[in-house]
Structures are given as structure tokens and as C-alpha cells.
Biopython code that builds the backbone (N, CA, C, O; Angstrom):
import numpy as np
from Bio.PDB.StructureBuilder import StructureBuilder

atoms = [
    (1, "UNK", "N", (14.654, -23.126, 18.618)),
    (1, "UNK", "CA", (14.198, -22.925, 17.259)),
    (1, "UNK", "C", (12.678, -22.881, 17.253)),
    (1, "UNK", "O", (11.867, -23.546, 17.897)),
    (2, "UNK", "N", (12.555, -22.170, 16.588)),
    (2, "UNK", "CA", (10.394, -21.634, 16.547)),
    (2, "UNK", "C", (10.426, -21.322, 14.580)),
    (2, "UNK", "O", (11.128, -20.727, 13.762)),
    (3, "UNK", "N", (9.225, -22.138, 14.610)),
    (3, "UNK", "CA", (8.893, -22.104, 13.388)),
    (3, "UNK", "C", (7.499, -22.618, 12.857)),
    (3, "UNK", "O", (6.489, -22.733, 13.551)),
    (4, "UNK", "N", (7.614, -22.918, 11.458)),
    (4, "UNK", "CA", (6.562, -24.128, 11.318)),
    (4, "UNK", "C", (7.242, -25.094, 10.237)),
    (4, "UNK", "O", (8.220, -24.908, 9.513)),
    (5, "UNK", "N", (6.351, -26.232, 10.385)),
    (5, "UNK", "CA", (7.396, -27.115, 9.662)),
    (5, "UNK", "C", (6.726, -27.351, 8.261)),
    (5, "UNK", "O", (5.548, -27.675, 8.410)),
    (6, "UNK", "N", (7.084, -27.294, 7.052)),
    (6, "UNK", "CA", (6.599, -27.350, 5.756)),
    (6, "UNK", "C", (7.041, -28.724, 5.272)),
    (6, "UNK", "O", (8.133, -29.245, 5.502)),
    (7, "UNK", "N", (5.955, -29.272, 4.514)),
    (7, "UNK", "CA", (6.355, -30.093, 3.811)),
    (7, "UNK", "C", (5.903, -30.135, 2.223)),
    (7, "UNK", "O", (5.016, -29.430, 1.743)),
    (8, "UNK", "N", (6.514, -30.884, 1.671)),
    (8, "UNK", "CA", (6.369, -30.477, 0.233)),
    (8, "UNK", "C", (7.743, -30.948, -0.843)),
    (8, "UNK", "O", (8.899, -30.532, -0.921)),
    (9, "UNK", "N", (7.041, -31.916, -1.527)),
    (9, "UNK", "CA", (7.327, -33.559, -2.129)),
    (9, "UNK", "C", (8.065, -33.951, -1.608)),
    (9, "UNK", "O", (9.177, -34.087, -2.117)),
    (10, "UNK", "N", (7.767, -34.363, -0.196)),
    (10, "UNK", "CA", (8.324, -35.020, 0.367)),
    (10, "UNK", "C", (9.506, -34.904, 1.433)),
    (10, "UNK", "O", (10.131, -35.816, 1.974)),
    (11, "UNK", "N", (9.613, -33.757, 1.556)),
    (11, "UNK", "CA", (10.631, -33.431, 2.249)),
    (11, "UNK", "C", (10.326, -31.432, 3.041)),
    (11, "UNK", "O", (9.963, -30.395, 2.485)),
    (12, "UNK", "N", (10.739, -31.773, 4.610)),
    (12, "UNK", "CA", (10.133, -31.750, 5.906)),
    (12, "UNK", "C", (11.473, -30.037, 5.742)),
    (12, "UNK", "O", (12.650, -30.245, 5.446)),
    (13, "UNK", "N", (11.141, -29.097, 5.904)),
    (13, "UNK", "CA", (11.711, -28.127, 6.206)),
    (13, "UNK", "C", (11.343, -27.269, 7.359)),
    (13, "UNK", "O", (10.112, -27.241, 7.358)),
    (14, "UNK", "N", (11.894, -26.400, 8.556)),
    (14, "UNK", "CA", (11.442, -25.787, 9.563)),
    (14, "UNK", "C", (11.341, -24.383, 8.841)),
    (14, "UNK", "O", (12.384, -23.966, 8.339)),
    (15, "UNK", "N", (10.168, -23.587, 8.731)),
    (15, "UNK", "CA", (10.456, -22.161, 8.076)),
    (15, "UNK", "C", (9.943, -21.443, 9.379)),
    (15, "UNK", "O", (8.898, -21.657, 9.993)),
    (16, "UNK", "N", (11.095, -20.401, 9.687)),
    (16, "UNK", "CA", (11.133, -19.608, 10.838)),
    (16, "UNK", "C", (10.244, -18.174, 10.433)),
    (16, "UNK", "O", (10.392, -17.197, 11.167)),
    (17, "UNK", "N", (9.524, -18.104, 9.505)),
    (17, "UNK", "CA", (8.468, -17.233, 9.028)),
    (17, "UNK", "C", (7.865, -17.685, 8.178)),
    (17, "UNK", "O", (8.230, -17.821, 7.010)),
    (18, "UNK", "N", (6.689, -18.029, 8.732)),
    (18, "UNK", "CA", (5.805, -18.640, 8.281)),
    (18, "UNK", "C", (4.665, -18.050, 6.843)),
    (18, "UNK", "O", (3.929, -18.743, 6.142)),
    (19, "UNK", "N", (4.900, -16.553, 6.796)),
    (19, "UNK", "CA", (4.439, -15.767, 6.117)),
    (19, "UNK", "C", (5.307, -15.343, 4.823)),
    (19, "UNK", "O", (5.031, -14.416, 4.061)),
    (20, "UNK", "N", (6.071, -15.943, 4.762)),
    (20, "UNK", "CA", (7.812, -15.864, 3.443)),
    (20, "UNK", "C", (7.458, -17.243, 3.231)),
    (20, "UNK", "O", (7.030, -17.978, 4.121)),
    (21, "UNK", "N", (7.630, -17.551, 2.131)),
    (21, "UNK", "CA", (8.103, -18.297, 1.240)),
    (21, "UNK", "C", (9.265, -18.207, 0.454)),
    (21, "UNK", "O", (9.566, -17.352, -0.378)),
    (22, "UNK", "N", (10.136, -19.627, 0.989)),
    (22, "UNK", "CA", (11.555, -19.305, -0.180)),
    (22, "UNK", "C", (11.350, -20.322, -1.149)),
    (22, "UNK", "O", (10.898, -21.449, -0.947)),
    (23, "UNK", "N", (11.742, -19.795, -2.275)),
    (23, "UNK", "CA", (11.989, -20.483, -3.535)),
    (23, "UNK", "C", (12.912, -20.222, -3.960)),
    (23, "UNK", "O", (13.298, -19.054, -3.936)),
    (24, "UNK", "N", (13.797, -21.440, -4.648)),
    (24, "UNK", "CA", (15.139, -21.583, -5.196)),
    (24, "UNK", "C", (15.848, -20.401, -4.216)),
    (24, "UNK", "O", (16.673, -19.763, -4.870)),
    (25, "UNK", "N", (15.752, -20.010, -3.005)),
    (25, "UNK", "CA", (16.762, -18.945, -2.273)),
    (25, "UNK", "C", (16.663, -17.994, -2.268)),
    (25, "UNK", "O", (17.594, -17.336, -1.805)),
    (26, "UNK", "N", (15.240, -17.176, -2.880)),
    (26, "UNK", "CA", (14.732, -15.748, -3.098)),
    (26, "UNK", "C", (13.522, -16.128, -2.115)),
    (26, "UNK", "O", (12.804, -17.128, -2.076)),
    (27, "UNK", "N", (13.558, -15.057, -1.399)),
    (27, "UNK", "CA", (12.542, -14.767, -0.465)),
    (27, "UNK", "C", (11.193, -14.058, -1.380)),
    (27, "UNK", "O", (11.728, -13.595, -2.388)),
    (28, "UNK", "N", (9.967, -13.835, -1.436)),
    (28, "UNK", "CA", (8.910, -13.846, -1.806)),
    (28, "UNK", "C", (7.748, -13.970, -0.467)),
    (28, "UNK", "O", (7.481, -14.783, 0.417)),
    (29, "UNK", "N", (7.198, -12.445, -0.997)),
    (29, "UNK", "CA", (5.987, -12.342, 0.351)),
    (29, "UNK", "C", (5.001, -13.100, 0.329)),
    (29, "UNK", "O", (4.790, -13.231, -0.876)),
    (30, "UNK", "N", (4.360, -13.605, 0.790)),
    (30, "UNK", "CA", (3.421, -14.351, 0.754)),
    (30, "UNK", "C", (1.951, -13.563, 0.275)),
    (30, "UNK", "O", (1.913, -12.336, 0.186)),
    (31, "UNK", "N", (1.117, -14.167, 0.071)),
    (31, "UNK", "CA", (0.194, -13.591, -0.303)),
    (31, "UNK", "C", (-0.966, -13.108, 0.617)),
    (31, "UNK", "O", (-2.107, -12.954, 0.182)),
    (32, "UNK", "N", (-0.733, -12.955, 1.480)),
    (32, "UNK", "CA", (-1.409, -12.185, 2.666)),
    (32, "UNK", "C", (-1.293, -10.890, 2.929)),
    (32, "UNK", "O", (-0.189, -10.356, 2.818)),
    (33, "UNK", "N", (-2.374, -10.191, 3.310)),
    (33, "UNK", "CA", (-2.450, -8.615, 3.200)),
    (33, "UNK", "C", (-2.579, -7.963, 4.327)),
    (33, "UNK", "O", (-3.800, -8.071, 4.436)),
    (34, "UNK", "N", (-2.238, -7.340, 5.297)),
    (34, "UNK", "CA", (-2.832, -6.372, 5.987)),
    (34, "UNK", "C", (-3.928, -5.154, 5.847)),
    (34, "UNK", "O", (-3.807, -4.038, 5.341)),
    (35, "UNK", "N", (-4.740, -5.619, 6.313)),
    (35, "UNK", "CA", (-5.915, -4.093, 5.980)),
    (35, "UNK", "C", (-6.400, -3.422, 7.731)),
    (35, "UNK", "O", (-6.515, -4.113, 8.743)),
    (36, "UNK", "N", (-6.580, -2.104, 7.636)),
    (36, "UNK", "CA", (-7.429, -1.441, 8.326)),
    (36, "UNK", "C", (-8.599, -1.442, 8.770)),
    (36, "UNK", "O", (-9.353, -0.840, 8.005)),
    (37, "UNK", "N", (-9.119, -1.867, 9.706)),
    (37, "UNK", "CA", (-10.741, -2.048, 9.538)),
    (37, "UNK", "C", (-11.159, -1.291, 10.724)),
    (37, "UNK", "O", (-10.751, -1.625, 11.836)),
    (38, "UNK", "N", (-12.334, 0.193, 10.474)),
    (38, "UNK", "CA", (-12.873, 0.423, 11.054)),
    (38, "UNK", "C", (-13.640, -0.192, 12.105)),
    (38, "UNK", "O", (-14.754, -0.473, 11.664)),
    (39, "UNK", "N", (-13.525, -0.475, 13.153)),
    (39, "UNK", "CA", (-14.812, -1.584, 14.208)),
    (39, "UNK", "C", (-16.189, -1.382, 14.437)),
    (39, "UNK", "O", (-17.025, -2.228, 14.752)),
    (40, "UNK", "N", (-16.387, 0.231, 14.184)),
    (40, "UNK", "CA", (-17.917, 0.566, 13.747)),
    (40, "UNK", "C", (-18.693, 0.391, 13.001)),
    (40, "UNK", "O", (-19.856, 0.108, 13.286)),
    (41, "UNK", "N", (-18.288, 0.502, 11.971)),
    (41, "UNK", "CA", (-18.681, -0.044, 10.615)),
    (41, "UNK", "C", (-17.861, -0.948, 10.061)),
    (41, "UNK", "O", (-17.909, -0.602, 8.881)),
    (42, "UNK", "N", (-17.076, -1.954, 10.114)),
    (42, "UNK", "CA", (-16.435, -3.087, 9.756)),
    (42, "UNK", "C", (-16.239, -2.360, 8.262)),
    (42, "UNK", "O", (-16.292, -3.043, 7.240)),
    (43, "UNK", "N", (-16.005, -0.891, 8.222)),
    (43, "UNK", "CA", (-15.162, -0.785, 6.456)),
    (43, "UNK", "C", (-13.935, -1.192, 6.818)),
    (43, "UNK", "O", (-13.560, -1.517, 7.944)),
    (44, "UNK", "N", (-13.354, -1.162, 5.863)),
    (44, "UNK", "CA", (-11.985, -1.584, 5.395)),
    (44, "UNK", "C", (-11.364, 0.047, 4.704)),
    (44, "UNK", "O", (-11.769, 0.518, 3.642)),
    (45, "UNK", "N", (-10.256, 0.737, 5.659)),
    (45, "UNK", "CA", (-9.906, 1.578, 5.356)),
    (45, "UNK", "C", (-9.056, 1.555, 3.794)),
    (45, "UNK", "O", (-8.180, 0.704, 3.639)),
    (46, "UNK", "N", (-9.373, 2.526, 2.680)),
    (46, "UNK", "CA", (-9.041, 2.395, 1.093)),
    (46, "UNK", "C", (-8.133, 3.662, 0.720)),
    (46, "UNK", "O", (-7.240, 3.719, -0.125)),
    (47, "UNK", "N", (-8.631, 4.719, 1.630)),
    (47, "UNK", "CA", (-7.901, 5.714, 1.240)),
    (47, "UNK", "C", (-7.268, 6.477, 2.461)),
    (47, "UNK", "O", (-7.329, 5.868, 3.529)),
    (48, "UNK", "N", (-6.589, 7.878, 2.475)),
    (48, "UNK", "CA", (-6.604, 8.419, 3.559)),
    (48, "UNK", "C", (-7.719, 9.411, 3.523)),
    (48, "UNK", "O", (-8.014, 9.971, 4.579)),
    (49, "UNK", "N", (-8.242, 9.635, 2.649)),
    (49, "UNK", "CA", (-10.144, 10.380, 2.759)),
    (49, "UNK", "C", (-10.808, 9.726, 3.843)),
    (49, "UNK", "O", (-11.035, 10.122, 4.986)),
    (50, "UNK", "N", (-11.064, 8.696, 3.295)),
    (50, "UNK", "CA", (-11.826, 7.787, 4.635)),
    (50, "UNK", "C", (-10.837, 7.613, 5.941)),
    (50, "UNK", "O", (-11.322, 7.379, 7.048)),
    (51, "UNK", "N", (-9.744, 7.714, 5.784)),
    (51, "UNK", "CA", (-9.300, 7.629, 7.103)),
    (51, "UNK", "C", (-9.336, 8.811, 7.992)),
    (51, "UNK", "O", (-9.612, 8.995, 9.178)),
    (52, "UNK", "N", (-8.870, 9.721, 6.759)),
    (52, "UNK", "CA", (-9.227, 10.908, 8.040)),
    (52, "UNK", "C", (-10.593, 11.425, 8.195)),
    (52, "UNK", "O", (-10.563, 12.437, 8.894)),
    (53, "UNK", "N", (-11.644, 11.155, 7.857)),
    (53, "UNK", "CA", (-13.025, 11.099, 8.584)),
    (53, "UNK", "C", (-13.360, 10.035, 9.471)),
    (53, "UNK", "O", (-14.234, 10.061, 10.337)),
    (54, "UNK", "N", (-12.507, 8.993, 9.150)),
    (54, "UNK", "CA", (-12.746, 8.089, 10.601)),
    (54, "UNK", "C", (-12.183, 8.971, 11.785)),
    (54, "UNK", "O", (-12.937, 9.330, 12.689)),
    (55, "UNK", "N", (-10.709, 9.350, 11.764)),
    (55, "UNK", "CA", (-9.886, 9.773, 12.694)),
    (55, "UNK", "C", (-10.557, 11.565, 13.123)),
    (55, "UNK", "O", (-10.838, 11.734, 14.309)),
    (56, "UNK", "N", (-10.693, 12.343, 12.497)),
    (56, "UNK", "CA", (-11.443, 13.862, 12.943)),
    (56, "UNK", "C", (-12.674, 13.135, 13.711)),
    (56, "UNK", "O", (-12.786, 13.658, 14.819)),
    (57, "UNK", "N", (-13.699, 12.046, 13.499)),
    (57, "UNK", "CA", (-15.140, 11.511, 14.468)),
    (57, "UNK", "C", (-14.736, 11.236, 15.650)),
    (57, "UNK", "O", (-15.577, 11.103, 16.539)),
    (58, "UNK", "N", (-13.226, 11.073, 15.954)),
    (58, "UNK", "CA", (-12.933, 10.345, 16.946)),
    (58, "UNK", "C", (-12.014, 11.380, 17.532)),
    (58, "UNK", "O", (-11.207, 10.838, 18.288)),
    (59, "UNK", "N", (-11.834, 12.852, 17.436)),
    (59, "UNK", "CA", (-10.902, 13.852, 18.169)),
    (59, "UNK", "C", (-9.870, 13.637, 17.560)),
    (59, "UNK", "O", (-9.081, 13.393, 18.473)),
    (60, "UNK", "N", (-9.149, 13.533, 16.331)),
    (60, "UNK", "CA", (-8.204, 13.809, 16.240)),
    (60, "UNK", "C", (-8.097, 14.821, 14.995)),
    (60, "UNK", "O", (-9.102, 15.075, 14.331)),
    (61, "UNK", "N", (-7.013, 15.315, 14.740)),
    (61, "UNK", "CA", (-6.563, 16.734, 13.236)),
    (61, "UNK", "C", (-5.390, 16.699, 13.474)),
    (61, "UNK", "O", (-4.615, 16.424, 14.391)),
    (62, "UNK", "N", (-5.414, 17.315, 11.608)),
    (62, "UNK", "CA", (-4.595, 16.636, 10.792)),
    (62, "UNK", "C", (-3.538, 18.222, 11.076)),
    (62, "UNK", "O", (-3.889, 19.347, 11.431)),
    (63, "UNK", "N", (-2.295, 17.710, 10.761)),
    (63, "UNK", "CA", (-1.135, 18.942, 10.688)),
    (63, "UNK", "C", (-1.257, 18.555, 9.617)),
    (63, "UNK", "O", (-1.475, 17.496, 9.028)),
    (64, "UNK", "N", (-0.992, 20.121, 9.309)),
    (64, "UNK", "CA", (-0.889, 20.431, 7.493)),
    (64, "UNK", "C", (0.730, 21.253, 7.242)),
    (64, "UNK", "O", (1.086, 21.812, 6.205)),
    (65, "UNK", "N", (1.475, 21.125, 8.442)),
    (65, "UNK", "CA", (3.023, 21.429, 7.991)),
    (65, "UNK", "C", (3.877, 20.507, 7.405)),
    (65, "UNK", "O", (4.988, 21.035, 7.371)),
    (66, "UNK", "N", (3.912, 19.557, 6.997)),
    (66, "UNK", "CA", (4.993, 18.940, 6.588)),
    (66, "UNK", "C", (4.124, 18.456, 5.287)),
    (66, "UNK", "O", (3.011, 17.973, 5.493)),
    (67, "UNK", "N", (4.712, 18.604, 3.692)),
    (67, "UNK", "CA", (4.447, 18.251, 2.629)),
    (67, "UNK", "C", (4.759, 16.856, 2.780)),
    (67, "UNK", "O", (3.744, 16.176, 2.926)),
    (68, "UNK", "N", (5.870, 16.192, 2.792)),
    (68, "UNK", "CA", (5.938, 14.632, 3.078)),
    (68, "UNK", "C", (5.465, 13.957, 3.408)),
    (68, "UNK", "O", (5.727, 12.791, 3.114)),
    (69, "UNK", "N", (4.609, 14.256, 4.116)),
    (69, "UNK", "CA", (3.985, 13.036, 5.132)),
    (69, "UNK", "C", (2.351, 13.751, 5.873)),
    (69, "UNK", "O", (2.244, 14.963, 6.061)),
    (70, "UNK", "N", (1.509, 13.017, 6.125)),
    (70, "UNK", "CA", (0.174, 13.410, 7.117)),
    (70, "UNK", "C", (0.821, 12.964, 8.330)),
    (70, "UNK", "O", (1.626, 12.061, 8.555)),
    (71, "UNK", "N", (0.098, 14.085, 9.259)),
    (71, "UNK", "CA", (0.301, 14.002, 10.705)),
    (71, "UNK", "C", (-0.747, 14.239, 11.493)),
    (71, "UNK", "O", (-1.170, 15.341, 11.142)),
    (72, "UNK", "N", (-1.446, 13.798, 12.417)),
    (72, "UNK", "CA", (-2.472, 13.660, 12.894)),
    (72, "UNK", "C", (-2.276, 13.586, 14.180)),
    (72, "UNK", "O", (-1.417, 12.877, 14.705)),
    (73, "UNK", "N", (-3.267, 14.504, 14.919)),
    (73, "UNK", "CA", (-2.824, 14.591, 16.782)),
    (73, "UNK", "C", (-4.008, 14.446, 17.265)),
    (73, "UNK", "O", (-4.966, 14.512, 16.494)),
    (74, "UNK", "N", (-4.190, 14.233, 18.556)),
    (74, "UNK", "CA", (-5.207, 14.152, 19.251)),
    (74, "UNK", "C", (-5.719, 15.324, 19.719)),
    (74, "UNK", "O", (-4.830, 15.842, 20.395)),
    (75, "UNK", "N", (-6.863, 16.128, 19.709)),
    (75, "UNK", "CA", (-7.119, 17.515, 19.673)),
    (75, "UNK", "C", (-6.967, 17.242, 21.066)),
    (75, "UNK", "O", (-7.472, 16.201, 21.489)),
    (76, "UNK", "N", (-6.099, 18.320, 22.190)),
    (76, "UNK", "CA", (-6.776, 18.760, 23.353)),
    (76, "UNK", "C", (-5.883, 17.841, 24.893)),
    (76, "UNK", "O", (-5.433, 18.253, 25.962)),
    (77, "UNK", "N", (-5.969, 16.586, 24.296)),
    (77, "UNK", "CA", (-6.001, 15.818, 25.487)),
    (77, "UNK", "C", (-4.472, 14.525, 25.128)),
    (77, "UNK", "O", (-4.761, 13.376, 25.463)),
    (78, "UNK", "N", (-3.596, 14.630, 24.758)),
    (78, "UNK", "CA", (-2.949, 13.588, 24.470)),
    (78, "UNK", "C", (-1.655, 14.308, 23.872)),
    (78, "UNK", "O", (-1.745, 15.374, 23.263)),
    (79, "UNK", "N", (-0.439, 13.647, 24.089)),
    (79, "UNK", "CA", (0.373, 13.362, 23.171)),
    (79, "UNK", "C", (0.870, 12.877, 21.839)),
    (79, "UNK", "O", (1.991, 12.917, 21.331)),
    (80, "UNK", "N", (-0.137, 12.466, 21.470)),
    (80, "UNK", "CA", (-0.093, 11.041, 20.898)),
    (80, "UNK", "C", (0.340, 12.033, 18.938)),
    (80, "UNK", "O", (0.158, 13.207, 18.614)),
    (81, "UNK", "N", (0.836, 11.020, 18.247)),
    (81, "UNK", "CA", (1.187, 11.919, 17.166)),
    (81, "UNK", "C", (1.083, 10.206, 16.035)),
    (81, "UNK", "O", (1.501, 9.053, 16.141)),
    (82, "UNK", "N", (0.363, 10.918, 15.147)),
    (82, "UNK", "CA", (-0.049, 9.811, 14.313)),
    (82, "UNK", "C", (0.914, 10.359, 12.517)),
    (82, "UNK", "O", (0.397, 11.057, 11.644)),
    (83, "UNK", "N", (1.915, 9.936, 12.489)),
    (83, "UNK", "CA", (2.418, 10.072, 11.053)),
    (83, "UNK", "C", (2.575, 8.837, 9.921)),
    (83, "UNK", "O", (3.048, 7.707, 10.044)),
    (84, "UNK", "N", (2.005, 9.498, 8.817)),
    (84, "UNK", "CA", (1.838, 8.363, 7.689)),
    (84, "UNK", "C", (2.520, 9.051, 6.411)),
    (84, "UNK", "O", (2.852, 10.236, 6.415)),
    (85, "UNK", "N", (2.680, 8.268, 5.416)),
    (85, "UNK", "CA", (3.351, 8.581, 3.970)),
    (85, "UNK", "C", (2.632, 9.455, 3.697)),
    (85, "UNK", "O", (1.744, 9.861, 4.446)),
    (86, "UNK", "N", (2.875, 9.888, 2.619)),
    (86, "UNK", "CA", (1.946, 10.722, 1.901)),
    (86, "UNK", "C", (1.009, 10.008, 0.864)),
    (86, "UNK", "O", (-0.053, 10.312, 0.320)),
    (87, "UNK", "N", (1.976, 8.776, 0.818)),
    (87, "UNK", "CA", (1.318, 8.247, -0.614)),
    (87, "UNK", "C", (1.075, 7.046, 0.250)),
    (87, "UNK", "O", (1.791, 6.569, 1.131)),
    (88, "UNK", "N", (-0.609, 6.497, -0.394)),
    (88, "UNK", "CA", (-1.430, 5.549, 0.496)),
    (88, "UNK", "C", (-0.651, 4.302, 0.126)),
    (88, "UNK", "O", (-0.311, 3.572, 1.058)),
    (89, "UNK", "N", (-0.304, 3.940, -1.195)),
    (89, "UNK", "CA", (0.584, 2.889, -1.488)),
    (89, "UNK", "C", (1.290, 2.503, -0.274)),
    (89, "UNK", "O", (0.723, 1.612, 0.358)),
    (90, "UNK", "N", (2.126, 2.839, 0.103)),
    (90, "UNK", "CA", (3.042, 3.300, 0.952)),
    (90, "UNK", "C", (2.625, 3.044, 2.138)),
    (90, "UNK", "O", (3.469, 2.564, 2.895)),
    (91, "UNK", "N", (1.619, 3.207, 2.531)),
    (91, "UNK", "CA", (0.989, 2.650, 3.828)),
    (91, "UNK", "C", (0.696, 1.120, 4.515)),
    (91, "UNK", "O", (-0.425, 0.637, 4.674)),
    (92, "UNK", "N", (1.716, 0.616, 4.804)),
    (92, "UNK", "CA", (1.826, -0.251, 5.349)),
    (92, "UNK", "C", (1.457, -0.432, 6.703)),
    (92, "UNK", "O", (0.976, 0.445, 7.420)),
    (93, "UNK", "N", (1.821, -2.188, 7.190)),
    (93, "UNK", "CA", (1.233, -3.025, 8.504)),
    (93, "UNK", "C", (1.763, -1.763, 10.307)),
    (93, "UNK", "O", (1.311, -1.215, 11.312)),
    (94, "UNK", "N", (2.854, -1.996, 9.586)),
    (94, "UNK", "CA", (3.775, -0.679, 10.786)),
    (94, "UNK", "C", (2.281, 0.827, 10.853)),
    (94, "UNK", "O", (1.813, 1.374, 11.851)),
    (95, "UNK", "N", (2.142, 0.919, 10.245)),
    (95, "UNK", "CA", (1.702, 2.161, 10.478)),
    (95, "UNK", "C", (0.172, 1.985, 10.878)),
    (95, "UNK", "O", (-0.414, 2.859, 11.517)),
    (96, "UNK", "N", (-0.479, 0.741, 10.445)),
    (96, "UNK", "CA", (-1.638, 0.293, 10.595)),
    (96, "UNK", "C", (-1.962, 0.183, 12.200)),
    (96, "UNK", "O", (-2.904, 0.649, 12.841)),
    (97, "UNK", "N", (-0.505, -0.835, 12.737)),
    (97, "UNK", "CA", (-0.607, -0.974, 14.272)),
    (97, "UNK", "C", (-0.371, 0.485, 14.693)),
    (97, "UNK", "O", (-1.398, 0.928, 15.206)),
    (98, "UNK", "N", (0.302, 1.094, 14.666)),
    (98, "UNK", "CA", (0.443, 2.517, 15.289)),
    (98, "UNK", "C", (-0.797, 2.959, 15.116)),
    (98, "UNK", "O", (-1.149, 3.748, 15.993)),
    (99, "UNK", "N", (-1.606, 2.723, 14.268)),
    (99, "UNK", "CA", (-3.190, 3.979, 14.674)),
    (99, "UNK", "C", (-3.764, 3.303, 15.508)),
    (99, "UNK", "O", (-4.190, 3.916, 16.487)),
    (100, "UNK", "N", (-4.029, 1.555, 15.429)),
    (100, "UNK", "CA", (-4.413, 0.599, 16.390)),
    (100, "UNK", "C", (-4.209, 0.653, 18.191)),
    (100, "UNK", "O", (-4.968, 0.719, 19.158)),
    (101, "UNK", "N", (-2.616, 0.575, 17.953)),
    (101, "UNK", "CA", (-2.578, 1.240, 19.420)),
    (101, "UNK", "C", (-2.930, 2.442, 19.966)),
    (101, "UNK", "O", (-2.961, 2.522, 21.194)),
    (102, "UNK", "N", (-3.248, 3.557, 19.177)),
    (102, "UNK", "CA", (-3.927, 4.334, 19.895)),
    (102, "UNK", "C", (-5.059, 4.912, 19.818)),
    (102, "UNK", "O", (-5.343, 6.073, 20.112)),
    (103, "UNK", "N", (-6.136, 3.549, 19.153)),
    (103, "UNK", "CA", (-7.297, 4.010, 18.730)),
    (103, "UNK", "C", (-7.904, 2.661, 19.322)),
    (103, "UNK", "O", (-8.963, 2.256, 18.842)),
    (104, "UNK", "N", (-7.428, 2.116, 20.102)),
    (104, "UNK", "CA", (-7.655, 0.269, 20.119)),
    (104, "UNK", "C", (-9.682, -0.104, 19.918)),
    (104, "UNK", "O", (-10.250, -1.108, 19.486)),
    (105, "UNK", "N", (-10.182, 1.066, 20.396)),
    (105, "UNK", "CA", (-11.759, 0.589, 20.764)),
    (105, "UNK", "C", (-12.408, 1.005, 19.084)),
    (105, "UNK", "O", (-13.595, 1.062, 18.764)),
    (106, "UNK", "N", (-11.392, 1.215, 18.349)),
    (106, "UNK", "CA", (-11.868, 2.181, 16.792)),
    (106, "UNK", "C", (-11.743, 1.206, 15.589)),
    (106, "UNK", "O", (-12.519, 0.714, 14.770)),
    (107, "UNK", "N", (-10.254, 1.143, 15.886)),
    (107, "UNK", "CA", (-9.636, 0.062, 14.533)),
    (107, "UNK", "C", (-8.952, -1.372, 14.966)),
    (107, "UNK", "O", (-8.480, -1.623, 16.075)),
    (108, "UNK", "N", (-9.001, -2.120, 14.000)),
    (108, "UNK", "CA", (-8.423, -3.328, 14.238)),
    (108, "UNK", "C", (-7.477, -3.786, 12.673)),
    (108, "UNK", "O", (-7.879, -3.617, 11.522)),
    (109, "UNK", "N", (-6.381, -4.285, 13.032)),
    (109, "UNK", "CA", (-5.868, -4.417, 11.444)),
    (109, "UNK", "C", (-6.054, -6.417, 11.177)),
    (109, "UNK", "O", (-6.003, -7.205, 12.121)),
    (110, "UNK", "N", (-6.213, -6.741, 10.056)),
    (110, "UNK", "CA", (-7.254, -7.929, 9.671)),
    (110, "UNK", "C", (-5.630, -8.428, 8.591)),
    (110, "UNK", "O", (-4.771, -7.672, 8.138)),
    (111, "UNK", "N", (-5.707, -9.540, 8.512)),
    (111, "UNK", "CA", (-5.338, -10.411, 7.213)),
    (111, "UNK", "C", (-6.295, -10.615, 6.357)),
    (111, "UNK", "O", (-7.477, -10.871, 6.589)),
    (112, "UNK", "N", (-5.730, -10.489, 5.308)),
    (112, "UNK", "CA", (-6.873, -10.940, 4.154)),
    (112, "UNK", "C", (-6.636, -12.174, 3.216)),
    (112, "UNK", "O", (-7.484, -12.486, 2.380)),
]
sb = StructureBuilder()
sb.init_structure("model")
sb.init_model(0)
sb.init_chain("A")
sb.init_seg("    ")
for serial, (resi, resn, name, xyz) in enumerate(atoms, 1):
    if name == "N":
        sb.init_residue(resn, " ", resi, " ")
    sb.init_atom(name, np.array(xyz, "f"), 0.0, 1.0, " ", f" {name:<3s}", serial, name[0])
structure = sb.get_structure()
């Protein structure tokens, strides 16, 4: 068993995600955020505007075939295939590490 142990009035619970909070038996995210952070300039990625001028400085372009979704490749030299929502809402931790891993010396993703 791996966890952490909570306490709270008085009584000792093991919570096996430490980032959930249960109340009365409904799970509830915690209030912690994932963000994007450029490592050059320590911005905090807000849109996909700014992202894709981070990502074109650094060799990569954007496919403009699929309405659903942005897709982004490495010009020239790579495999590598970068797909995101369309809608930034929507852009979550999953997709944050995927640019991370293949940008590792570029971006870093942060809690807030």
C-alpha cells in the first residue's frame, strides 16, 4: 500500500492519491494546476499563439489537415508528431508531458 496518510478531526486515513480529495464519497480535484513553462523565458504557456511561436523557434510546423485537432512535426529531422485539441481549454497535463518529452531542453510542466 503507497499513499499518504491524512488526518483530520482526528482521525488517520491512507489516501492513495494524494492530489483527490474525497468528500462524503465524491471524488473532487484538488486544487492544483498544471502549466507549461517555456525554460527560456520562464513564460507560462496561455494560448496555442504563444505556443506555436515557441514550437516554429525551435524547428517544428504546424499541419493544417485535420480541422479537429493541431498537429505539429519536427521539420526535416524526426518522427516525432505533436497533437493537441483544438480547443486550449482542453489542453491538459497528458499533452503538456508529450511536448516535454520531446522538447525536454525547451519546456518544463510546473504545479501551481
Amino acid at each position: 500500500m503507497s499513499g499518504v496518510w491524512v488526518f483530520r478531526n482526528g482521525v488517520a486515513r491512507l489516501v492513495s492519491n494524494p492530489h483527490v480529495e474525497s468528500i462524503d464519497g465524491s471524488e473532487l480535484a484538488a486544487t492544483r494546476k498544471a502549466v507549461l513553462v517555456h525554460i527560456p523565458t520562464g513564460e507560462v504557456i496561455t494560448s496555442y499563439e504563444s505556443l506555436e511561436r515557441k514550437l516554429t523557434s525551435i524547428g517544428w510546423e504546424r499541419y493544417h489537415e485535420d480541422p479537429e485537432m493541431l498537429q505539429f512535426h519536427k521539420a526535416h529531422s524526426s518522427i516525432h508528431l505533436i497533437t493537441l485539441p483544438r480547443d486550449f481549454s482542453r489542453f491538459k497535463s497528458v499533452h503538456m508531458y508529450d511536448i516535454v518529452v520531446k522538447n525536454r531542453s525547451y519546456f518544463v510542466v510546473k504545479e501551481t
